[in-house]
N, C-alpha and C positions, 0 to 999 in steps of 0.2 A: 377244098384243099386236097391235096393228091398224100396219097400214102405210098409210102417203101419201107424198104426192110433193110436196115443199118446194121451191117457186121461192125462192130467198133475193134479198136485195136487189142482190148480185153480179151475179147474172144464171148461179147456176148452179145446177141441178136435182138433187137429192138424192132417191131413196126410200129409205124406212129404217120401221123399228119405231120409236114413239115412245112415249114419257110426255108429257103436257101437265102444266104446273105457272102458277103463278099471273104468272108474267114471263119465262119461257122453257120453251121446250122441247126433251127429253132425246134425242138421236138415238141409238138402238143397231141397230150393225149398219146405219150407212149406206154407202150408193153412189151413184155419182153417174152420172147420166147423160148421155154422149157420143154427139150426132150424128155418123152413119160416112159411106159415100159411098153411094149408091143410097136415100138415103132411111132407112137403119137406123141403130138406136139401138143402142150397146156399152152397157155397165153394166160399172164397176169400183169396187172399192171406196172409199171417199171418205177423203181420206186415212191410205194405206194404210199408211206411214210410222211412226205412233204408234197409240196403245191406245183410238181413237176408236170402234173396236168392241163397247169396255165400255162406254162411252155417254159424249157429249158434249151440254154444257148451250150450247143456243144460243140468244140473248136472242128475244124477240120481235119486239125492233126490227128486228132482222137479217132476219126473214121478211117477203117479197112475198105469198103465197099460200100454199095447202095444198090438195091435191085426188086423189081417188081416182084410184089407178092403174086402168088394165086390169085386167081377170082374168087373159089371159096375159104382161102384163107384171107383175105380182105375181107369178106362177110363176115366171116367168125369174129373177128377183130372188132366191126363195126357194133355185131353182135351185144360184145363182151365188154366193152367200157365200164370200167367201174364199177365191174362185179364181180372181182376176184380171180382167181385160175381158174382157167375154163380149157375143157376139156373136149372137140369137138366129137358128135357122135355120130357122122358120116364119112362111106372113104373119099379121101380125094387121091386119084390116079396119077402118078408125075413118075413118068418113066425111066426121067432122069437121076431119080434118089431113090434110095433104099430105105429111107423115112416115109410116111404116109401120113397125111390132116386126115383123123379120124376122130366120127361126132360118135357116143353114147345117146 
């Protein structure tokens, strides 16, 4: 199953495994991503409260964008399933932002 990264219309950043359907799309195994201090990004799971992990139908409407993660922010992800905010503790290099995926 392929994974992206969903800016929703909230203004809050989701990667997950999806299904695409004809009006929405199936989030399984989503997280969300948290700006930290220094530039890094946590990842936790997205609402971690209920069964959102077996997959939630989110409309279309509800989506800003969609766009491929990093390579090592995809790993971090795959990493980090259902184990809380995680924090990663290597750099990762992206020219184009002023943020940085950094592991501890």
């Amino acid at each position: 199953m392929n994974v992206k990264v969903f800016r929703l219309n909230s203004g809050e950043e989701i990667i997950t495994r999806f299904e695409e359907h004809a009006n929405h799309v199936t989030f399984k195994d989503p997280a969300i991503l948290i700006p930290m201090k220094e530039g890094q990004i946590g990842i936790m799971p997205w609402l971690i409260y209920t069964k959102a992990s077996q997959g939630i139908n989110v409309p279309n409407t509800f989506i800003a964008f969609s766009v491929e993660p990093l390579d090592e922010m995809k790993q971090q992800y795959d990493a980090s399933l259902n184990r809380g905010i995680v924090t990663p503790s290597k750099s990762v290099k992206n020219t184009s932002s002023p943020l940085k995926l950094t592991m501890d």
